[in-house]
Biotite code that builds the C-alpha atoms (Angstrom):
import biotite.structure as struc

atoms = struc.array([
    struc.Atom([-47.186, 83.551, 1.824], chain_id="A", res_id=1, res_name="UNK", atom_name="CA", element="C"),
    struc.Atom([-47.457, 80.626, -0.619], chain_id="A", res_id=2, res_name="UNK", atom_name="CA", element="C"),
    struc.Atom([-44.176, 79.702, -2.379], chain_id="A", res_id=3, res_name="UNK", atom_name="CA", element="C"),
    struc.Atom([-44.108, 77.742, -5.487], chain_id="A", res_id=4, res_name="UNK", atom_name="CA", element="C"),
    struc.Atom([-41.535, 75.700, -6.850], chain_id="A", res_id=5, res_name="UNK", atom_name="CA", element="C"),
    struc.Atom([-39.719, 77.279, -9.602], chain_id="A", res_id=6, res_name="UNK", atom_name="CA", element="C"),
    struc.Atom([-40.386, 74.345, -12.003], chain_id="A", res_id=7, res_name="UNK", atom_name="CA", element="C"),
    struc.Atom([-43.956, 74.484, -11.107], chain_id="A", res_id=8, res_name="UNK", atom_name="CA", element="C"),
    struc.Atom([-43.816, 70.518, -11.214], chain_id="A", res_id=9, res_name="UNK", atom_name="CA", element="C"),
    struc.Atom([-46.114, 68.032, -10.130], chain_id="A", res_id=10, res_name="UNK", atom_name="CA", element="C"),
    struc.Atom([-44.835, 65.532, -7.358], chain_id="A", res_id=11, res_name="UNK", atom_name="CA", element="C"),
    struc.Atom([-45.435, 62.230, -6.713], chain_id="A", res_id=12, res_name="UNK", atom_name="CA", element="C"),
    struc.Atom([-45.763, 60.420, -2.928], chain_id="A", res_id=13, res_name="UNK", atom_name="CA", element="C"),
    struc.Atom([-46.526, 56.945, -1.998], chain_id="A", res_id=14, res_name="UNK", atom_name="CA", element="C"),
    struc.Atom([-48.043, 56.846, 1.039], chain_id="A", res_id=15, res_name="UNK", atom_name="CA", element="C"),
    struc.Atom([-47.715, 53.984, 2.704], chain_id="A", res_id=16, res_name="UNK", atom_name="CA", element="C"),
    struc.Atom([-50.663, 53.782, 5.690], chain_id="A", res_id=17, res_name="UNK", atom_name="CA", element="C"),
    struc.Atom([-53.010, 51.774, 6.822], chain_id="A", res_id=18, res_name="UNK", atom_name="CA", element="C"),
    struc.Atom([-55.285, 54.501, 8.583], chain_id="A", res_id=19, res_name="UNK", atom_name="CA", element="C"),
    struc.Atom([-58.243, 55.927, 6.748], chain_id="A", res_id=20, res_name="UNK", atom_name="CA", element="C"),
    struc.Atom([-58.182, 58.324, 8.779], chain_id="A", res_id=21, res_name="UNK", atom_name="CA", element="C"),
    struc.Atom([-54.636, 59.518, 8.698], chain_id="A", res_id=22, res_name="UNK", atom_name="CA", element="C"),
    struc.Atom([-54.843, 59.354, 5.074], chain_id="A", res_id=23, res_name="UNK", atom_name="CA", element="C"),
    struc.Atom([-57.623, 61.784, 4.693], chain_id="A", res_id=24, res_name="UNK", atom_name="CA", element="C"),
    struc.Atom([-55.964, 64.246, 7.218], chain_id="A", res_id=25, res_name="UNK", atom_name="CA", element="C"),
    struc.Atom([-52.407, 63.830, 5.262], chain_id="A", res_id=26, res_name="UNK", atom_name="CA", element="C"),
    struc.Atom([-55.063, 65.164, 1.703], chain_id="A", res_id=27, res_name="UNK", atom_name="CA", element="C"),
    struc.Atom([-56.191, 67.599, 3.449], chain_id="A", res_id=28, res_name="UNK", atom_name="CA", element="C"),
    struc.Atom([-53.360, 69.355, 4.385], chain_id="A", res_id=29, res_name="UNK", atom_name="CA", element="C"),
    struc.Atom([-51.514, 68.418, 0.962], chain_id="A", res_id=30, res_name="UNK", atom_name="CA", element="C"),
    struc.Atom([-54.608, 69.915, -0.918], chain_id="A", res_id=31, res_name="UNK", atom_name="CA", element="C"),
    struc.Atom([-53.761, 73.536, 1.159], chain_id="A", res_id=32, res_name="UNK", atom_name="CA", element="C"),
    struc.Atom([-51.085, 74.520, -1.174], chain_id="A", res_id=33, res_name="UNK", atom_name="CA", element="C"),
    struc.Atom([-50.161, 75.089, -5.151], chain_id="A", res_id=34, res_name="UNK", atom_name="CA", element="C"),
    struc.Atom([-47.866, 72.390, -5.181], chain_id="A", res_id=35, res_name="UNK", atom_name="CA", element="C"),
    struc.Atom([-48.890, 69.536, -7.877], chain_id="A", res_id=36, res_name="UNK", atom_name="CA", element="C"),
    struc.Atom([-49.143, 66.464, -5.872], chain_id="A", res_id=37, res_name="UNK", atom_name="CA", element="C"),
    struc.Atom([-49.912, 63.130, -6.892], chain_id="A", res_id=38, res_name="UNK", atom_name="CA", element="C"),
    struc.Atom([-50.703, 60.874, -4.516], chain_id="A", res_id=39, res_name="UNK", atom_name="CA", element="C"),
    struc.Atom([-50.580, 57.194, -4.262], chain_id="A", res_id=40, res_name="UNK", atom_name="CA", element="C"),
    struc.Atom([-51.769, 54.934, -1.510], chain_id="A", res_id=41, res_name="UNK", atom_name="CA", element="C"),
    struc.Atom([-50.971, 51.764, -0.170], chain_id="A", res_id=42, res_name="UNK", atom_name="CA", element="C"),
    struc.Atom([-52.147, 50.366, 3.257], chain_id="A", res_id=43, res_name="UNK", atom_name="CA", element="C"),
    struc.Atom([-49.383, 47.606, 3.758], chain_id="A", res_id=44, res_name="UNK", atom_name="CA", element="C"),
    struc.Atom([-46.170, 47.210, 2.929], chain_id="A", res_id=45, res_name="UNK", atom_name="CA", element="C"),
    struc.Atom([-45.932, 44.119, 0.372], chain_id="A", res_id=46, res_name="UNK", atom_name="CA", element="C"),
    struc.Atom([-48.007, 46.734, -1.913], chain_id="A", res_id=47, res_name="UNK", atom_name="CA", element="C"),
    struc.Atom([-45.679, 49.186, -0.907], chain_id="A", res_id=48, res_name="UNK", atom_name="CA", element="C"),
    struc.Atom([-42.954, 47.152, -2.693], chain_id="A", res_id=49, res_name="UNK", atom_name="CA", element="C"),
    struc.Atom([-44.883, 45.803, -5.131], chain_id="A", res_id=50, res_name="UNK", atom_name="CA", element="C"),
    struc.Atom([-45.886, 49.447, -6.249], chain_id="A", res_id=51, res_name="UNK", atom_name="CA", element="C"),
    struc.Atom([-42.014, 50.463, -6.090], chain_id="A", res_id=52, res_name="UNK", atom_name="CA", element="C"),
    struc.Atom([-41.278, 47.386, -8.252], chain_id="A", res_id=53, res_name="UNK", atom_name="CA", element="C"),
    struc.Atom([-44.175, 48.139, -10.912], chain_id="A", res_id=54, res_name="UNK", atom_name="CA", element="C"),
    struc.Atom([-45.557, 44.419, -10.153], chain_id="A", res_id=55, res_name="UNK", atom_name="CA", element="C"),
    struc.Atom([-49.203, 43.208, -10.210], chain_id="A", res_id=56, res_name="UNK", atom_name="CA", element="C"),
    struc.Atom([-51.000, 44.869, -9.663], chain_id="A", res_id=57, res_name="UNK", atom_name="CA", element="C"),
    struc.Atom([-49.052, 48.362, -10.614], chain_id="A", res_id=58, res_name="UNK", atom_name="CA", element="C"),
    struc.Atom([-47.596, 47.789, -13.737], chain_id="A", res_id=59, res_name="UNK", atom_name="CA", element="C"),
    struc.Atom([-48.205, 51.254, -14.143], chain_id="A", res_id=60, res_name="UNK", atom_name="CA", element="C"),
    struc.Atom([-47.338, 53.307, -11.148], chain_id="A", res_id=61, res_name="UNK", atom_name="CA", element="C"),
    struc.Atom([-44.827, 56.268, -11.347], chain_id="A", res_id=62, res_name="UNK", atom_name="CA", element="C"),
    struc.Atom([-41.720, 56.149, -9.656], chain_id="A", res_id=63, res_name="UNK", atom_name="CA", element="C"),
    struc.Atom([-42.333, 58.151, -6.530], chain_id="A", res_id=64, res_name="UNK", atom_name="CA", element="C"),
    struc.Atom([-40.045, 61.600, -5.815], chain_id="A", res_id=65, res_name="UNK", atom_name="CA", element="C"),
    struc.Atom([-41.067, 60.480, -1.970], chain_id="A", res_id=66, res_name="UNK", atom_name="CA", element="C"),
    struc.Atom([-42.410, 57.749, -0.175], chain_id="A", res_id=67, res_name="UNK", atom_name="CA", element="C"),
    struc.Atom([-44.092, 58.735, 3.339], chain_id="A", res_id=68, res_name="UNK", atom_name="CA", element="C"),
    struc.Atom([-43.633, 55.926, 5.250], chain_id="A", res_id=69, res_name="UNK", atom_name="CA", element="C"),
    struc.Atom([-45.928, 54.493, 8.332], chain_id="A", res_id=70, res_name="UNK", atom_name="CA", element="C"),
    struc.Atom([-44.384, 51.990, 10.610], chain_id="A", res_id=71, res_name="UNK", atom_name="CA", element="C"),
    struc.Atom([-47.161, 50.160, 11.866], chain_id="A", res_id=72, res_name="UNK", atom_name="CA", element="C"),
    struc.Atom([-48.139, 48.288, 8.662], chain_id="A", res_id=73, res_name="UNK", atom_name="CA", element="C"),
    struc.Atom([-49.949, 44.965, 7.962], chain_id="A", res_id=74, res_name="UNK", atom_name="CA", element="C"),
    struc.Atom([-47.931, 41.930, 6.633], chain_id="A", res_id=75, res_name="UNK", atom_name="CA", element="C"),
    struc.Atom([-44.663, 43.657, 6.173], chain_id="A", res_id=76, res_name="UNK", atom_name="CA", element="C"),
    struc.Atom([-43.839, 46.378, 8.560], chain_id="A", res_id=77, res_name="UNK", atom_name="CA", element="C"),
    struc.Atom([-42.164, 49.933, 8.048], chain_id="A", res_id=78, res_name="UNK", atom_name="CA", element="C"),
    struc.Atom([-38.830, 48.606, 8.766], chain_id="A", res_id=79, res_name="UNK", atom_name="CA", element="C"),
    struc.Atom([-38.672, 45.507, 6.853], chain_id="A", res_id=80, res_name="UNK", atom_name="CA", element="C"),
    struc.Atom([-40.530, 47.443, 4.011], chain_id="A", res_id=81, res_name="UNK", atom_name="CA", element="C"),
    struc.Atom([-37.279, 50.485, 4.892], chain_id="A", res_id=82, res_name="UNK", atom_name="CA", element="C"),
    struc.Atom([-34.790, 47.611, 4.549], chain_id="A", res_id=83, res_name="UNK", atom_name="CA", element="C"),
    struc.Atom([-35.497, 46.718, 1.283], chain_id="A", res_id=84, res_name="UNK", atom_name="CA", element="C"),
    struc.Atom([-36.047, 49.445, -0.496], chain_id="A", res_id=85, res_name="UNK", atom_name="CA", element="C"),
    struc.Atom([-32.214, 50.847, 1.209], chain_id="A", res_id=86, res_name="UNK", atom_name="CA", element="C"),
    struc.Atom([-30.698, 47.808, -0.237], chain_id="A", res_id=87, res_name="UNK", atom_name="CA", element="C"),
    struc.Atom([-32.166, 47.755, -3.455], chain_id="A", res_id=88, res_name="UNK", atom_name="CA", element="C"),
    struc.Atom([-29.709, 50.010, -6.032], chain_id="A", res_id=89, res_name="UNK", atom_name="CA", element="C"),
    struc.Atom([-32.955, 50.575, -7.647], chain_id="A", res_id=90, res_name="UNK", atom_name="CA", element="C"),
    struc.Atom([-35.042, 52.033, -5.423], chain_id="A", res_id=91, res_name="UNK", atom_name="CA", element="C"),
    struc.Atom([-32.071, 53.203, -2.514], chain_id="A", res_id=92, res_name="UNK", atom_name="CA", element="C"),
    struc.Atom([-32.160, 56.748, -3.746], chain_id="A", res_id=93, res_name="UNK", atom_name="CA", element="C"),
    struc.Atom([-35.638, 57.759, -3.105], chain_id="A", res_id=94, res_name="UNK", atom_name="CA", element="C"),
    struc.Atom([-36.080, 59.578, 0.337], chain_id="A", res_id=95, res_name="UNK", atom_name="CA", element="C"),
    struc.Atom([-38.019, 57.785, 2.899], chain_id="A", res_id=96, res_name="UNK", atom_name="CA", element="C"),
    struc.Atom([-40.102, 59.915, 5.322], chain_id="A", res_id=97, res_name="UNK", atom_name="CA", element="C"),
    struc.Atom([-41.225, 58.097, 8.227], chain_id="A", res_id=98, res_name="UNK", atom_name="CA", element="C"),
    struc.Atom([-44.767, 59.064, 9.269], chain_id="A", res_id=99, res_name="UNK", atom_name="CA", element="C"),
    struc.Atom([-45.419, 57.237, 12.175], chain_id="A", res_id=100, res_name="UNK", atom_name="CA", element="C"),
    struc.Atom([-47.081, 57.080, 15.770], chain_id="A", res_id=101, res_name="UNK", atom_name="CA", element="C"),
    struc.Atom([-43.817, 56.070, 17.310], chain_id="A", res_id=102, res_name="UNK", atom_name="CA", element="C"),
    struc.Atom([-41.728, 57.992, 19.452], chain_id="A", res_id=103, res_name="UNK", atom_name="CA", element="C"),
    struc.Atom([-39.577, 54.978, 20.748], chain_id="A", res_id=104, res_name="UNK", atom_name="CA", element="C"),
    struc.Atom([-36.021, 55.693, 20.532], chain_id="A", res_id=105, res_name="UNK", atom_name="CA", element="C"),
    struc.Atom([-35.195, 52.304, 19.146], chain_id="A", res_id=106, res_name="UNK", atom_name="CA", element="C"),
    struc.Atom([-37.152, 52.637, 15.915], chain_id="A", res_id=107, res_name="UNK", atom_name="CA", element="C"),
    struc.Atom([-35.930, 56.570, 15.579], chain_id="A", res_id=108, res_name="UNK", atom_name="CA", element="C"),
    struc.Atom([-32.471, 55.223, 16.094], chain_id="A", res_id=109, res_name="UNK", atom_name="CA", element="C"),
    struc.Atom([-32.939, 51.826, 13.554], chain_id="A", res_id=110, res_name="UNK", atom_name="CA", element="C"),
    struc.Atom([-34.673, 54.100, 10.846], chain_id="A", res_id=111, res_name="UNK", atom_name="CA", element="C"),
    struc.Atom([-31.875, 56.345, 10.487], chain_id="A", res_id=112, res_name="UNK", atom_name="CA", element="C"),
    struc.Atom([-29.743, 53.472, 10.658], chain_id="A", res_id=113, res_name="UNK", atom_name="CA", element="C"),
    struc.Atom([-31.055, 52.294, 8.074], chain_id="A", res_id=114, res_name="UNK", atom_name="CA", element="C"),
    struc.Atom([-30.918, 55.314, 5.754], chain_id="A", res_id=115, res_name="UNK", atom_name="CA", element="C"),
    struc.Atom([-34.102, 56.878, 6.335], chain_id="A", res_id=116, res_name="UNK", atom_name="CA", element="C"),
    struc.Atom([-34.091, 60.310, 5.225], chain_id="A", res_id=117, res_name="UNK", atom_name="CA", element="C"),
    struc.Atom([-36.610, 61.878, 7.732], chain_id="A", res_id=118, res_name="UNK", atom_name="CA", element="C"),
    struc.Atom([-38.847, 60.562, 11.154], chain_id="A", res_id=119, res_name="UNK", atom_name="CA", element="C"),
    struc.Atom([-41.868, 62.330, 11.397], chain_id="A", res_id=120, res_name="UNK", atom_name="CA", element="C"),
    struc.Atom([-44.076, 61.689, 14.668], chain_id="A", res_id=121, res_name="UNK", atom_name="CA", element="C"),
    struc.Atom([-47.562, 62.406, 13.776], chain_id="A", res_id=122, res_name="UNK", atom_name="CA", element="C"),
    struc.Atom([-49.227, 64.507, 15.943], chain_id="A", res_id=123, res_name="UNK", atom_name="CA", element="C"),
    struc.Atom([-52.491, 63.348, 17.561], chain_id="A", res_id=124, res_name="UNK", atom_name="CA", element="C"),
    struc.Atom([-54.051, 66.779, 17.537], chain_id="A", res_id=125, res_name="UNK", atom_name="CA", element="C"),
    struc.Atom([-55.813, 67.655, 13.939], chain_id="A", res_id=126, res_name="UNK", atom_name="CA", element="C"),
    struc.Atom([-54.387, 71.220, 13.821], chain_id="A", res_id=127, res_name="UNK", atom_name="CA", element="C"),
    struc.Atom([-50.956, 70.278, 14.637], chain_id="A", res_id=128, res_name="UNK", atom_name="CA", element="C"),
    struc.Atom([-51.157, 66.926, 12.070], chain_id="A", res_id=129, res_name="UNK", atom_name="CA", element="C"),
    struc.Atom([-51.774, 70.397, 9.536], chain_id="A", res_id=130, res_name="UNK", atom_name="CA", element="C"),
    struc.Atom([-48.945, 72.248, 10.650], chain_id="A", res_id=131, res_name="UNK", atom_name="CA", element="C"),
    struc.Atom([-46.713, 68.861, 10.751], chain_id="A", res_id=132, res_name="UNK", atom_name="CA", element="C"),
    struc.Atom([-47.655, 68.175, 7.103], chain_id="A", res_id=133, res_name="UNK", atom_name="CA", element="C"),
    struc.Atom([-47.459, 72.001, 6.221], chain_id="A", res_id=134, res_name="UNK", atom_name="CA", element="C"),
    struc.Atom([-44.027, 71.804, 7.057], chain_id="A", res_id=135, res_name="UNK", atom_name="CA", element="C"),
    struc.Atom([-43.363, 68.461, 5.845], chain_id="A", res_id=136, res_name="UNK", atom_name="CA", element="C"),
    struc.Atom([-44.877, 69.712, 2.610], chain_id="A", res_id=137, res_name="UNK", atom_name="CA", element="C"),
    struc.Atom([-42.759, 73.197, 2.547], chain_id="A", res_id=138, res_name="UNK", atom_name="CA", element="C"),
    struc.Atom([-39.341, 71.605, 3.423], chain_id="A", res_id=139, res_name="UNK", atom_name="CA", element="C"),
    struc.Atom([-39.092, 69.090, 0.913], chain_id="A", res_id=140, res_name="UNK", atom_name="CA", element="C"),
    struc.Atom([-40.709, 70.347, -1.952], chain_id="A", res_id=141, res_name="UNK", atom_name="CA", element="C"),
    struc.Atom([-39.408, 74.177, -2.062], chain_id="A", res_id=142, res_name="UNK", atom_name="CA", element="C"),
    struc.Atom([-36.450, 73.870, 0.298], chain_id="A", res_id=143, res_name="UNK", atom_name="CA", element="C"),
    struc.Atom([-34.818, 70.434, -0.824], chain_id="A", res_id=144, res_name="UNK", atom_name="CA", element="C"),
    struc.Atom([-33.683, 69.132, -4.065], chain_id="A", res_id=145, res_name="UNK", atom_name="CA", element="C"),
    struc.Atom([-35.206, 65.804, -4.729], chain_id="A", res_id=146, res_name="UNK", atom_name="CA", element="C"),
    struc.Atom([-33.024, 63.150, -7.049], chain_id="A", res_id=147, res_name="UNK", atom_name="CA", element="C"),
    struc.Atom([-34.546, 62.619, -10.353], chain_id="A", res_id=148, res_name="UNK", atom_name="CA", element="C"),
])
């Protein structure tokens, strides 16, 4: 059963990952849906920023409804790039979905100390990356409200 949101609009994610590969498997199981997505991607998280601040070189970008959030990021890591967005009144009210390879308890427990609004563990196995993103993908775009 495919559900579709009732205002049949289109969504858009920053990604923020450094993995090609992870990337392409995150498309994928976007792509298996009706939902309008439009996705951005960074691979480190001074872009990250820089694309949430519209500063060179994304003047343009679109204020995301949700950033997915990877922990293990060149130059500025997940949880530096978490801390500021949380503290800037700005940017603070967009959910933050960690996607990450981490299951240590100390960055679950600093994420959501931090205000994170989700911690994801990516799954190693293809079909259950699907099923994680499926979910992922279900939850907070026909279950949840986003902000505007």
């Amino acid at each position: 059963m495919v559900i579709i949101p009732e205002n049949h609009k289109t969504y858009n994610i920053l990604l923020v990952e450094d993995n090609p590969t992870d990337v392409i498997l995150f498309q994928e199981a976007l792509n298996e849906n009706s939902i309008k997505i439009d996705l951005a991607v960074v691979e480190n998280g001074e872009d990250a920023l820089k694309y949430l601040k519209q500063e060179d070189p994304f003047p343009d970008a679109h204020r995301p409804d949700l950033v997915l959030l990877d922990l293990n990021l060149p130059i500025l890591n997940g949880i530096e790039v978490l801390r500021e967005i949380k503290t800037d009144d700005q940017l603070r009210i967009i959910p933050i979905v960690i996607l990450t390879s981490s299951k240590a308890d100390k960055d679950v427990q600093e994420c959501y100390a931090l205000h994170a609004n989700c911690y994801i563990v990516k799954p190693i196995d293809f079909f259950q990356f699907s099923d994680a993103i499926k979910s992922f993908r279900h939850f907070w775009f026909s279950v949840a409200k986003l902000p505007n």
